[in-house]
C-alpha positions in Angstrom: -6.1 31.3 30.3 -6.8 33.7 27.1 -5.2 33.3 23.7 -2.5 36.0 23.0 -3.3 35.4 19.3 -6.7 36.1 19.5 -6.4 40.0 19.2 -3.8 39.1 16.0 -6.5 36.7 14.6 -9.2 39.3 14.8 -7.4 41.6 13.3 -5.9 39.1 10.9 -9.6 38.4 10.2 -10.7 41.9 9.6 -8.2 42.7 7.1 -8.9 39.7 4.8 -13.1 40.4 4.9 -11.6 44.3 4.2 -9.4 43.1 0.9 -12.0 40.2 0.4 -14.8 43.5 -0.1 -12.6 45.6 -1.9 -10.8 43.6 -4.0 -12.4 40.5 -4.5 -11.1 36.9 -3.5 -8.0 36.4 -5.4 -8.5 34.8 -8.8 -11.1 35.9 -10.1 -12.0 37.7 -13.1 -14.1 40.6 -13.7 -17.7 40.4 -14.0 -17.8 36.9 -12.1 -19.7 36.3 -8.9 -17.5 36.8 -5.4 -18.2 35.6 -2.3 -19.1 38.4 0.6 -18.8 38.0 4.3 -21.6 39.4 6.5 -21.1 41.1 9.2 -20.9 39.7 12.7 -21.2 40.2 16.3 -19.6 38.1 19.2 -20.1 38.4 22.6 -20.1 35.7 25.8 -22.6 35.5 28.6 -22.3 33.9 31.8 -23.2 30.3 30.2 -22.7 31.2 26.2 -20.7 32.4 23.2 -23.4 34.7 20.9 -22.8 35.1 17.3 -25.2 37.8 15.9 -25.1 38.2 11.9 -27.2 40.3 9.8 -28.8 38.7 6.7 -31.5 39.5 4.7 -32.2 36.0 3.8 -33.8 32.9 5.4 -31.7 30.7 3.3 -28.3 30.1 5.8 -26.1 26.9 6.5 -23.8 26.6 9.8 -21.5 24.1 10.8 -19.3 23.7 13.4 -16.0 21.6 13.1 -13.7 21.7 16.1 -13.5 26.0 17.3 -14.7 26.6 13.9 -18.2 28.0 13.0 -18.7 28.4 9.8 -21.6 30.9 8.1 -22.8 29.8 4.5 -25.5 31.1 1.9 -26.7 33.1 -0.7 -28.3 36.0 -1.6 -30.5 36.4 -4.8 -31.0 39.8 -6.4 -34.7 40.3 -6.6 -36.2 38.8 -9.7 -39.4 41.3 -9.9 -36.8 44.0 -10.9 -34.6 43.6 -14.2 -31.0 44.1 -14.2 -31.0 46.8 -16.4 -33.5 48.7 -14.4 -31.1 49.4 -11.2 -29.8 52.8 -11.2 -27.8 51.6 -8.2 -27.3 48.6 -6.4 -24.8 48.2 -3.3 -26.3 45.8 -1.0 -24.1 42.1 -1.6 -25.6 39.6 -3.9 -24.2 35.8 -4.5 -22.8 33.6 -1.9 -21.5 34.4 0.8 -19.2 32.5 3.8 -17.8 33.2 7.1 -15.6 31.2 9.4 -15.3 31.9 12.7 -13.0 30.9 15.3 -15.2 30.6 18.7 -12.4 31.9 21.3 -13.4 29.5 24.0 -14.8 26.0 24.2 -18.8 25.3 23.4 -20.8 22.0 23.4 -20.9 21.6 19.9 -24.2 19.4 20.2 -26.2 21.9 22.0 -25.8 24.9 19.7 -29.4 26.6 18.7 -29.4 29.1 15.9 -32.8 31.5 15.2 -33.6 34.0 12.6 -35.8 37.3 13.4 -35.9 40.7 11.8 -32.8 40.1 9.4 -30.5 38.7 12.1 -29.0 35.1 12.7 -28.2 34.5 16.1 -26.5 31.5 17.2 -26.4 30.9 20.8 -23.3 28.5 21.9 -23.5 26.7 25.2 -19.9 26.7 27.2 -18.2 23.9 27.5 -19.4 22.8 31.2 -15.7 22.6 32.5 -14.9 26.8 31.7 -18.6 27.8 33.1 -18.1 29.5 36.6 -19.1 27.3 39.6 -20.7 29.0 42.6 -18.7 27.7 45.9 -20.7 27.9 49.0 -18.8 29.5 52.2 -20.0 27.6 55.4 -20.0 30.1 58.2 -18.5 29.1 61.1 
């Protein structure tokens, strides 16, 4: 059965990354380090949920707690270059988090994560009871 939240949560989820970017989390001062939210990709397979997120950095925690998978690292501005030097500099530096909710079971104990050309992707095994079962016909 789907979740008729799920297209509310998305969106839910959207909107605070969108404010989170633009405006920074709430309490904080200029000039102080915010946390960013990479961006992600999510799609399911016949046997697994797929989490795709682009990071430049090799650095990268996950956990998973209940339907929750949770992104965390940091990003460090390049120390060959001095900060006064930039004439421009948009790319996201500092920490940066992001939750998840996995819309559908997974077997938390099997999850494998790699990390290739700038991309995490995390590959979630379903749960064994929502994978679909083949049923042999007998022919008669």
């Amino acid at each position: 059965m789907s979740n008729p939240f799920r297209d509310v949560t998305d969106i839910q989820g959207q909107m605070n990354r969108l404010f989170d970017n633009l405006l920074g989390r709430p309490g904080q001062m200029a000039g102080m380090e915010r946390a960013w939210a990479p961006a992600v990709d999510m799609y399911e397979t016949k046997d697994e949920l797929v989490i795709a997120a682009e990071l430049s950095q090799k650095d990268i925690h996950l956990s998973i707690t209940g339907d929750m998978l949770t992104i965390r690292g940091e990003r460090q501005r390049n120390l060959e270059v001095a900060p006064d030097s930039y004439y421009r500099g948009e790319r996201w530096l500092g920490r940066f988090e992001r939750t998840l909710p996995l819309p559908i079971p997974v077997q938390a104990g099997k999850v494998k994560a790699a990390y290739r050309d700038g991309v995490l992707t995390v590959t979630l095994p379903k749960a064994d009871e929502i994978k679909p079962k083949e049923i042999k016909i007998d022919l008669l």
